[in-house]
C-alpha positions in Angstrom: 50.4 20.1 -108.1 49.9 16.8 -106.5 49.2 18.4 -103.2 46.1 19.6 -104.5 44.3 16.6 -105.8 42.3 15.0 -103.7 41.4 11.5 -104.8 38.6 9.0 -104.1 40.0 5.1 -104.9 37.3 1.9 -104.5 38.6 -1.4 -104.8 36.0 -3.9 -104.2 36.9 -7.3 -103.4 35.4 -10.6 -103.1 33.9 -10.0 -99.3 35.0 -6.6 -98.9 35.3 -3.0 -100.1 38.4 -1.1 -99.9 38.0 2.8 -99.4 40.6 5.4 -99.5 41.5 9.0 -99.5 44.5 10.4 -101.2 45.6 14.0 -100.9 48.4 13.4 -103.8 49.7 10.8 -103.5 49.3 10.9 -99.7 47.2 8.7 -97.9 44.5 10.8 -95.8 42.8 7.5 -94.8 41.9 3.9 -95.3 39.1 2.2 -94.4 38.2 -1.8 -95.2 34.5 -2.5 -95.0 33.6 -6.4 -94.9 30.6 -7.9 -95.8 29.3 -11.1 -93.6 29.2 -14.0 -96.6 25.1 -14.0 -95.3 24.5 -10.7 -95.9 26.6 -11.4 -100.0 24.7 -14.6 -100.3 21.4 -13.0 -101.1 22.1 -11.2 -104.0 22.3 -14.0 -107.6 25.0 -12.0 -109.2 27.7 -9.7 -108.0 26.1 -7.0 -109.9 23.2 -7.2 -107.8 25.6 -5.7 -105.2 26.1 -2.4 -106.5 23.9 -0.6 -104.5 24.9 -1.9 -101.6 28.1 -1.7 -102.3 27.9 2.1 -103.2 25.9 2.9 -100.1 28.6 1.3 -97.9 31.1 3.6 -99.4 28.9 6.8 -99.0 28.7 5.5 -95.4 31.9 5.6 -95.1 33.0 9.0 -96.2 30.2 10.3 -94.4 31.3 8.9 -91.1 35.3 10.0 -91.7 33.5 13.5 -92.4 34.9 13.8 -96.1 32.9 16.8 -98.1 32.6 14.8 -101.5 32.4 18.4 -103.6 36.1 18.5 -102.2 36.9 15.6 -104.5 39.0 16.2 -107.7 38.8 12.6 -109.5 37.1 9.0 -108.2 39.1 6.3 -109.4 37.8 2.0 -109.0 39.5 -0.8 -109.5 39.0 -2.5 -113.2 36.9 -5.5 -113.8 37.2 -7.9 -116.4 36.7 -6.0 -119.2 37.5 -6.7 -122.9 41.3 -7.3 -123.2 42.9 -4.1 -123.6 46.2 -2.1 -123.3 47.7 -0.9 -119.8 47.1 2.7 -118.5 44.3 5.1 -117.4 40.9 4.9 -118.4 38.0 7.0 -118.3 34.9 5.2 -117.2 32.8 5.8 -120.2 29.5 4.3 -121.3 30.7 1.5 -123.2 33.0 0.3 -119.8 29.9 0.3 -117.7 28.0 -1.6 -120.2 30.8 -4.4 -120.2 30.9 -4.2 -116.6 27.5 -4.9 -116.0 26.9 -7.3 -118.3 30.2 -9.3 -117.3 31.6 -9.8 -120.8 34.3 -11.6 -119.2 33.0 -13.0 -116.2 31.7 -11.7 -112.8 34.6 -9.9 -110.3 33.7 -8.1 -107.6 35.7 -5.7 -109.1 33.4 -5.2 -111.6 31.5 -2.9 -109.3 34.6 -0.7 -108.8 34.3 1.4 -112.4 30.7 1.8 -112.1 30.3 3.1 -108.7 33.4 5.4 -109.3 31.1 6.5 -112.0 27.9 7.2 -110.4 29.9 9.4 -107.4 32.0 10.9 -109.8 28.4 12.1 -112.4 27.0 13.7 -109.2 29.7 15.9 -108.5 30.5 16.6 -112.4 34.2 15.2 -111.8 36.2 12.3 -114.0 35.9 8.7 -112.9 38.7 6.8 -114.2 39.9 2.6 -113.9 43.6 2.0 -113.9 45.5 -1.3 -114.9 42.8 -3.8 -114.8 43.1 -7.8 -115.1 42.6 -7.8 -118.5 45.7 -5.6 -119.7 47.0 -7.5 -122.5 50.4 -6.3 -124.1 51.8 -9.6 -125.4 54.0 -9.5 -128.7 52.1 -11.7 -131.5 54.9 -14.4 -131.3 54.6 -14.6 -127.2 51.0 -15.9 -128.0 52.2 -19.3 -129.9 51.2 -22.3 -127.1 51.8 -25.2 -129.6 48.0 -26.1 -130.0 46.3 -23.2 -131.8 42.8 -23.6 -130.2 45.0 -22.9 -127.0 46.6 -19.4 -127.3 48.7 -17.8 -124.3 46.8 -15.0 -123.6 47.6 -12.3 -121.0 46.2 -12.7 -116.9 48.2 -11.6 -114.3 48.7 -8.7 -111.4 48.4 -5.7 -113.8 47.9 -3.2 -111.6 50.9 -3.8 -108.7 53.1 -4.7 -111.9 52.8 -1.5 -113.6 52.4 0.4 -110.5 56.1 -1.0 -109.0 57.3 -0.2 -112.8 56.7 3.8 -112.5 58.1 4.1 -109.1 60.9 2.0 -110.0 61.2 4.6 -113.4 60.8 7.5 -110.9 63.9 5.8 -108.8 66.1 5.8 -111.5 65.1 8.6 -113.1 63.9 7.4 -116.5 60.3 7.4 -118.0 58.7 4.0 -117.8 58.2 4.0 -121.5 62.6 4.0 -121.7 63.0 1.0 -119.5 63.4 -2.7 -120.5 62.7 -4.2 -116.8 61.3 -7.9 -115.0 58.7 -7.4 -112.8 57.8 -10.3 -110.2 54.4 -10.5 -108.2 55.3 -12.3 -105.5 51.9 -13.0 -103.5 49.2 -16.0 -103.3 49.7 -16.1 -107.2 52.9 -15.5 -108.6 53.3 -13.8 -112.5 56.5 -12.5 -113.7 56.5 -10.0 -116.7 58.8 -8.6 -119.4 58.5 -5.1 -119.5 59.6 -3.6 -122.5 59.1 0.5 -123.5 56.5 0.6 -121.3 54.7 -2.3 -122.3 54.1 -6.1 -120.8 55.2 -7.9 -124.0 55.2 -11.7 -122.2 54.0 -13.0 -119.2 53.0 -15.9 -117.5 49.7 -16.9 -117.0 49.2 -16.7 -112.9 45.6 -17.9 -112.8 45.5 -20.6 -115.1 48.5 -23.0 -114.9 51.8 -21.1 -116.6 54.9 -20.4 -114.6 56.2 -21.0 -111.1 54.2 -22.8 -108.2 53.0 -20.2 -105.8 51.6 -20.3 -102.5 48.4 -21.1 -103.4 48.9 -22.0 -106.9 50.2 -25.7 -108.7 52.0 -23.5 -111.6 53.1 -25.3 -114.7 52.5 -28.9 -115.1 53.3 -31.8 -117.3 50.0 -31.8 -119.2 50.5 -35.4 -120.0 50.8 -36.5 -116.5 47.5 -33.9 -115.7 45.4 -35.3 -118.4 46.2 -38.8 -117.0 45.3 -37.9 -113.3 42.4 -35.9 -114.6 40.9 -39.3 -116.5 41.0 -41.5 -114.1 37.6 -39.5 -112.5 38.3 -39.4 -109.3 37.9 -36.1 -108.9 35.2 -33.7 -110.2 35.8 -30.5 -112.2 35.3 -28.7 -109.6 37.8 -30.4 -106.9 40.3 -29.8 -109.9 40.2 -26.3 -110.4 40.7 -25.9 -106.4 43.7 -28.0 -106.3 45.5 -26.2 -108.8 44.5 -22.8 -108.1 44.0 -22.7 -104.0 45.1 -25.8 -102.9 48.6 -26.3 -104.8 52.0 -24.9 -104.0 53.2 -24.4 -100.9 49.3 -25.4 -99.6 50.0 -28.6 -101.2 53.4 -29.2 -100.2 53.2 -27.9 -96.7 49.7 -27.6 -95.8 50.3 -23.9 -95.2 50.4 -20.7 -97.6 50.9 -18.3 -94.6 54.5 -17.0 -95.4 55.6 -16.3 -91.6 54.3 -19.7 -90.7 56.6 -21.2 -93.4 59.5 -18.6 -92.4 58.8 -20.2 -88.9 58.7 -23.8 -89.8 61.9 -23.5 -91.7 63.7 -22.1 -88.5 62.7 -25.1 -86.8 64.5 -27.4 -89.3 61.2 -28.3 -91.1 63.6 -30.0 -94.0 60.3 -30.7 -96.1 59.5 -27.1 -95.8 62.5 -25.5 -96.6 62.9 -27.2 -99.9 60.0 -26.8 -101.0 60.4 -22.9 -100.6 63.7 -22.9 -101.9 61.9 -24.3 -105.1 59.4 -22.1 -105.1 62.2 -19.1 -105.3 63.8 -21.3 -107.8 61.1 -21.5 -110.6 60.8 -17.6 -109.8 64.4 -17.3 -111.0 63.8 -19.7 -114.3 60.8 -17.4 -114.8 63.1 -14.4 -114.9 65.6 -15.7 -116.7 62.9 -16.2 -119.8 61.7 -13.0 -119.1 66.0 -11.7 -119.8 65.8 -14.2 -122.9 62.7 -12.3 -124.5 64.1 -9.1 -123.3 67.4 -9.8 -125.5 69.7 -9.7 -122.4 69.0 -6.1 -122.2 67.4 -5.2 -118.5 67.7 -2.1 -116.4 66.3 -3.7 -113.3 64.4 -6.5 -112.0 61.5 -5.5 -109.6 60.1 -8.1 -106.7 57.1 -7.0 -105.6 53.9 -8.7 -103.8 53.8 -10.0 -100.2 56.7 -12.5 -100.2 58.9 -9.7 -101.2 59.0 -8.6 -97.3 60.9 -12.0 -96.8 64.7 -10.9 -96.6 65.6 -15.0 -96.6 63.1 -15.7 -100.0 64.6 -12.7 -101.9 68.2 -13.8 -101.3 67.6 -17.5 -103.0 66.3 -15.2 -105.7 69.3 -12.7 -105.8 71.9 -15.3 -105.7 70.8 -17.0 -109.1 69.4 -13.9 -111.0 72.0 -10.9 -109.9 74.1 -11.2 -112.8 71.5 -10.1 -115.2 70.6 -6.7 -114.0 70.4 -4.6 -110.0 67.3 -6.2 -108.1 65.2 -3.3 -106.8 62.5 -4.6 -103.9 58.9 -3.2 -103.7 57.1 -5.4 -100.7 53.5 -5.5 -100.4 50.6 -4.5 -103.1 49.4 -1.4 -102.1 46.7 -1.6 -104.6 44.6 1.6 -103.6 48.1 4.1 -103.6 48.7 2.3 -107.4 45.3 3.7 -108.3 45.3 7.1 -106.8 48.7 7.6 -108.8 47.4 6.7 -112.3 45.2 9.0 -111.8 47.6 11.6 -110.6 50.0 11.2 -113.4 47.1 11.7 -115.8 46.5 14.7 -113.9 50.0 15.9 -114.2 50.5 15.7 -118.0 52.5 12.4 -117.7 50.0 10.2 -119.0 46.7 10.6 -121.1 43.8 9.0 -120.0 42.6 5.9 -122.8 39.3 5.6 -124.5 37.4 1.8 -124.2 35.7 0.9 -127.1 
């Protein structure tokens, strides 16, 4: 049956718009369109960009020659909706409401829902959002912070997380919804999730402070010593929130969040460099280790996933620390258009039912 779906998959991103074409779960094509940051800057609010976001699509499949009445689903990536459970979506009224008014914030991927809509409406076909930012999962008890005006709540890679978790239930030949599994996005921001029965009951917060240092990203802190710093004035709210969320980590340490430049420096006996990679894979295995705590000790697999995941020398210093709590199973990369064409396909296929937002 998957043969004969053919899927349309938008994921707009901050300067660009990823297009593709799935036959299946076979890619027919892929095209990146990206926008010059003059041409972005005259429109106030992302939203103003729909249209010309939509019409760059359109371009698109009319230049690769696609027939749109050949098109079974259309499938965006999810904005920052209300928090809500993982899975497949319909994009319904009340979604393209929330995504146009940004009751979480403006994302470019905000526009991916509703212009997945609007095609989909023309040709009297689904439109559906898979996995989106806001998935949140977490067990009451994971939410506990120790100050109650500051819950944990739930941000991480959703979509490459649960994606990597069905083909790594397809691998061992168990449904998803079976499997007590780790998942570890390994890419400019690094989250690590317990997956248990098909549902992300912890996680660490990637975006705003919790959990390892990344490549981009300062990770956990001692608040005590980051209220102290933060007091003294001497830099600006703004200067803050860059150098903990793009200009920490390895950026910080090294100068550089460019893995093969890294991989490079460390084969030219950069000491400095090496060890502060090696720590990096470190607090990735204490992250997975809490994730085996809250998971009882019970753990099919453990899935490494995300760009760094390609780097044979990063996932050993991982292996060697976390191997004797379950078999590592690597997924490189974040093929994030493929994990949307095959939410929709296992809706399609019976595996799944598509969710209603409310």
């Amino acid at each position: 049956m998957d043969g004969d779906q053919l899927i349309l998959a938008i994921n707009p991103g901050s300067t660009s718009t990823k297009i593709g074409l799935f036959r299946g779960n076979e890619i027919i094509f892929e095209r990146t369109v990206r926008y010059d940051s003059d041409v972005l800057a005259v429109y106030p609010h992302i939203i103003d960009q729909y249209s010309f976001r939509k019409d760059s699509v359109l371009q698109v499949l009319d230049a690769e020659g696609v027939d749109l009445e050949n098109l079974t689903a259309v499938v965006g990536r999810g904005g920052l909706l209300k928090p809500i459970p993982g899975g497949v979506y319909l994009v319904n009224d009340a979604i393209c409401a929330d995504l146009r008014i940004g009751v979480q914030g403006e994302h470019a991927s905000n526009l991916g829902g509703l212009i997945a809509r609007e095609i989909a409406d023309f040709l009297h076909i689904s439109a559906y959002i898979v996995d989106p930012v806001v998935v949140d999962e977490m067990d009451p008890i994971a939410r506990f912070s120790g100050l109650p005006e500051l819950p944990r709540s739930s941000v991480f890679h959703a979509l490459n997380q649960k994606a990597v978790a069905h083909r790594a239930a397809r691998d061992l030949g168990k449904p998803y919804e079976e499997l007590d599994l780790i998942v570890a996005h390994l890419g400019g921001g690094i989250t690590v999730g317990a997956h248990r029965a098909g549902r992300v009951i912890d996680v660490n917060n990637g975006l705003h402070g919790e959990g390892p240092f990344s490549p981009e990203r300062a990770g956990g802190l001692a608040s005590g010593d980051l209220m102290r710093m933060i007091l003294k004035g001497e830099r600006g709210e703004a200067e803050w929130t860059r150098r903990l969320v793009g200009q920490g980590g390895m950026v910080a340490y090294t100068g550089s969040n460019d893995g093969r430049e890294i991989a490079r420096r460390i084969e030219a006996g950069e000491e400095t460099v090496k060890n502060a990679y090696d720590a990096m894979a470190y607090q990735v295995t204490k992250e997975i280790g809490a994730c085996a705590a809250v998971l009882y000790g019970r753990v099919d697999a453990i899935l490494l996933t995300g760009g760094l995941a390609f780097d044979p020398y990063f996932v050993s210093k991982i292996r060697e620390r976390i191997s004797f709590i379950a078999p590592l199973m690597i997924y490189p990369g974040e093929d994030e258009l493929l994990a949307l064409a095959e939410g929709v396909l296992r809706v399609m296929n019976g595996q799944e039912q598509a969710r209603e937002y409310v």
